[in-house]
C-alpha positions in Angstrom: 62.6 -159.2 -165.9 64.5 -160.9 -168.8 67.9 -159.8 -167.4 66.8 -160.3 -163.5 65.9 -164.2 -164.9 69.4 -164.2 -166.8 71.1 -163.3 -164.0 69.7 -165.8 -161.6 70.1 -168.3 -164.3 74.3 -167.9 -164.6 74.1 -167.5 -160.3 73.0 -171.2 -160.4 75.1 -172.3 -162.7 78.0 -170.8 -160.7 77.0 -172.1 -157.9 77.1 -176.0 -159.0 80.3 -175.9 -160.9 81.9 -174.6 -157.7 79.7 -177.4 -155.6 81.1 -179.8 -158.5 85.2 -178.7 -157.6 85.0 -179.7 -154.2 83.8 -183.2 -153.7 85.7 -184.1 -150.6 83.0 -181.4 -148.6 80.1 -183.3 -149.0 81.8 -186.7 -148.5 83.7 -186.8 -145.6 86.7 -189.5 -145.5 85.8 -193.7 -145.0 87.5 -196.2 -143.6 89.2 -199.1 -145.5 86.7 -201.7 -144.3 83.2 -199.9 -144.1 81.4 -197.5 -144.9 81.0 -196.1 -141.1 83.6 -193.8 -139.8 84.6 -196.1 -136.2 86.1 -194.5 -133.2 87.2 -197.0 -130.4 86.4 -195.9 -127.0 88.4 -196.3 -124.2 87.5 -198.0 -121.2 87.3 -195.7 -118.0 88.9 -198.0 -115.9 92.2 -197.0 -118.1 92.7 -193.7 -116.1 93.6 -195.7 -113.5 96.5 -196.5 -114.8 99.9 -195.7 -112.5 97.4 -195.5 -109.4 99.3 -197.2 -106.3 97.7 -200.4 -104.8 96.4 -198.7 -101.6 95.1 -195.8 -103.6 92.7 -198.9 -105.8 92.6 -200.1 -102.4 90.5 -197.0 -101.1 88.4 -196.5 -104.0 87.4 -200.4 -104.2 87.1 -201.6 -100.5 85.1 -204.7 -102.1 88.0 -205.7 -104.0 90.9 -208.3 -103.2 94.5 -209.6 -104.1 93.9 -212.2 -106.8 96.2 -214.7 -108.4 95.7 -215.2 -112.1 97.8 -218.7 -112.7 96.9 -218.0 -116.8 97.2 -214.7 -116.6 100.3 -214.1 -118.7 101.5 -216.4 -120.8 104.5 -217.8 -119.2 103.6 -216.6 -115.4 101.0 -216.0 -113.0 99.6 -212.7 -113.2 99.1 -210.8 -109.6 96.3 -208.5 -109.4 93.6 -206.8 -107.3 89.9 -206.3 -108.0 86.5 -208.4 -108.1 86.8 -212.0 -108.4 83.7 -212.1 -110.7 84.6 -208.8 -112.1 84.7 -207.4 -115.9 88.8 -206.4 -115.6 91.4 -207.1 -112.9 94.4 -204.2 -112.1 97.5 -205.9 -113.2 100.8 -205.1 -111.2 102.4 -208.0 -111.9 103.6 -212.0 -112.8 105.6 -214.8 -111.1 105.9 -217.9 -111.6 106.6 -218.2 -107.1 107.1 -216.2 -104.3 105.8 -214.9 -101.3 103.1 -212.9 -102.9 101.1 -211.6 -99.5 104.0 -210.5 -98.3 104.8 -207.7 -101.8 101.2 -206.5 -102.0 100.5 -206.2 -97.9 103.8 -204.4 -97.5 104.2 -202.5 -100.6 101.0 -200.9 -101.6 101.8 -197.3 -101.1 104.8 -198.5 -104.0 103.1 -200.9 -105.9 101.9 -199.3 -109.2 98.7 -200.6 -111.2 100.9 -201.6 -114.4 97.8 -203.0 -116.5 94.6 -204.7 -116.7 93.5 -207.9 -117.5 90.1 -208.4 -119.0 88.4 -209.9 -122.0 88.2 -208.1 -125.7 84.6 -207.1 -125.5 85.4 -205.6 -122.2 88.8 -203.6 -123.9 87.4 -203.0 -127.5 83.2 -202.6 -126.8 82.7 -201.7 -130.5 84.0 -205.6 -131.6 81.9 -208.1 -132.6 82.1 -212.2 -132.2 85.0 -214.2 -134.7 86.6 -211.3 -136.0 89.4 -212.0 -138.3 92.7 -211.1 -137.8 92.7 -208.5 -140.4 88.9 -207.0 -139.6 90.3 -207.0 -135.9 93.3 -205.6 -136.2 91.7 -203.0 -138.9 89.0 -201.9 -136.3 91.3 -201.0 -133.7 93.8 -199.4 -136.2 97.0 -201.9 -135.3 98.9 -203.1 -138.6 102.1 -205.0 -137.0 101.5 -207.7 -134.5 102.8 -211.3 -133.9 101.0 -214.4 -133.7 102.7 -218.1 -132.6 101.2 -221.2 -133.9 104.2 -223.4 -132.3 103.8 -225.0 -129.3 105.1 -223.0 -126.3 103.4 -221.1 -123.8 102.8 -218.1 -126.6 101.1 -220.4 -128.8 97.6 -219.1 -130.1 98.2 -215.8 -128.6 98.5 -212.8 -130.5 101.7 -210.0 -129.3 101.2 -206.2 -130.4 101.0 -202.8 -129.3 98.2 -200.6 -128.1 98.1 -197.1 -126.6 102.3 -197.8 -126.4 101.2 -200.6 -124.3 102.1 -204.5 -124.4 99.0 -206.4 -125.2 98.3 -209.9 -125.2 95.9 -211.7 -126.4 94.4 -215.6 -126.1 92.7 -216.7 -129.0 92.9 -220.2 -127.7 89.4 -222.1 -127.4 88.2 -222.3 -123.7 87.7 -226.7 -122.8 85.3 -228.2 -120.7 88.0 -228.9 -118.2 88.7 -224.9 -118.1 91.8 -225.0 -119.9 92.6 -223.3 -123.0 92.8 -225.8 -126.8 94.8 -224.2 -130.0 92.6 -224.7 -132.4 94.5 -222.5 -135.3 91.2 -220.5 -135.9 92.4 -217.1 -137.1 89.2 -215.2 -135.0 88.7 -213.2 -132.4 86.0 -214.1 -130.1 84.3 -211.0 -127.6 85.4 -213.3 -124.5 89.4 -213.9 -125.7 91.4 -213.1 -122.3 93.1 -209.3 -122.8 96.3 -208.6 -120.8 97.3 -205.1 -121.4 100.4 -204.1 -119.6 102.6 -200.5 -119.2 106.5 -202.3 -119.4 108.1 -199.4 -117.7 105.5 -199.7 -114.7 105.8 -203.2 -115.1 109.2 -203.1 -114.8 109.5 -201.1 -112.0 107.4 -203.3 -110.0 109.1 -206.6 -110.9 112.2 -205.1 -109.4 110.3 -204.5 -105.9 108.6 -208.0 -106.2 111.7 -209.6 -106.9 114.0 -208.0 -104.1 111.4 -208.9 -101.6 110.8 -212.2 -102.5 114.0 -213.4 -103.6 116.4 -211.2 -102.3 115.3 -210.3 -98.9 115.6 -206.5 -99.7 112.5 -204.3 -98.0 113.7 -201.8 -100.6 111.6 -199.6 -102.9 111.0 -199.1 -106.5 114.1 -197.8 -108.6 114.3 -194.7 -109.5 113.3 -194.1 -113.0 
């Protein structure tokens, strides 16, 4: 019985000095911020990405062609979806031109090249007056740019997402419905997000701009 006990005894101790080597089993990696290991979820709307015009068109018959006049910030952004709706397709900006006639002509080329929305809406796990650095830390983004001259990029914060162009408005909304620079360095849940593919982008800029300007009924370059 003795021996059986000893046995047992020298198992055990085994047992914890091998527990006692491996540390990084029973406490799985952290974050630099918290505590809580956070994954950022991606909106389903993103899938739609690439989609053409009349495709969207099909699978939102409620939806319509809306003008954005802030929606970038040195153009108009052109879109389609719900005027009171969470995000907008983005296909994309002007600052003139005969818009009804690119997206009633061109839908079958016309690619959705983004979305704009708000930053709740893009990164649901956010809360209200982030800092820059909690913000940017949360979403895993360590380079960005942010203007405080005046200009039309003043107050809005330029980085990369998902290799996609994002920008967005920190500017305080007025009672008047413009948009104030206040210099706060937060990010509030209901800052305007544009988030925008540049090739796609691209592609349909050079449609837009040979029908409007140039008088072409051509189609989108090949890429």
């Amino acid at each position: 019985m003795k021996r059986t006990a000893a046995i047992i005894i020298i198992l055990l101790l085994i047992l914890v000095a091998f527990s006692a080597c491996n540390p990084s089993e029973a406490n799985p990696p952290k974050t630099e911020a918290s505590d809580k290991i956070v994954t950022i979820s991606t909106p389903e709307f993103f899938n739609d990405i690439g989609k053409t015009l009349n495709t969207l068109k099909k699978e939102h018959p409620r939806a319509e062609i809306i003008t954005r006049d802030d929606g970038l910030p040195d153009a108009a952004a052109i879109c389609f979806g719900e005027p009171d709706g969470k995000y907008s397709y983005y296909f994309f900006g002007t600052q003139s031109g005969d818009i009804k006639e690119v997206m009633d002509g061109y839908g079958d080329q016309l690619k959705c090249a983004g979305f704009l929305t708000t930053a709740d809406v893009f990164f649901p796990e956010m809360k209200d007056n982030m800092s820059f650095s909690d913000f940017f830390s949360l979403i895993g983004v360590s380079d960005y740019e942010y203007d405080s001259e005046e200009g039309c990029m003043q107050g809005v914060l330029d980085f990369k997402y998902n290799n996609m162009k994002v920008w967005l408005n920190t500017c305080e909304l007025t009672t008047g419905g413009g948009r104030e620079f206040t210099g706060i360095e937060t990010v509030k849940k209901s800052a305007p997000v544009a988030i925008i593919d540049e090739k796609i982008d691209s592609q349909n800029d050079d449609l837009a701009d040979a029908v409007m300007f140039d008088g072409d009924k051509g189609t989108v370059p090949a890429s």
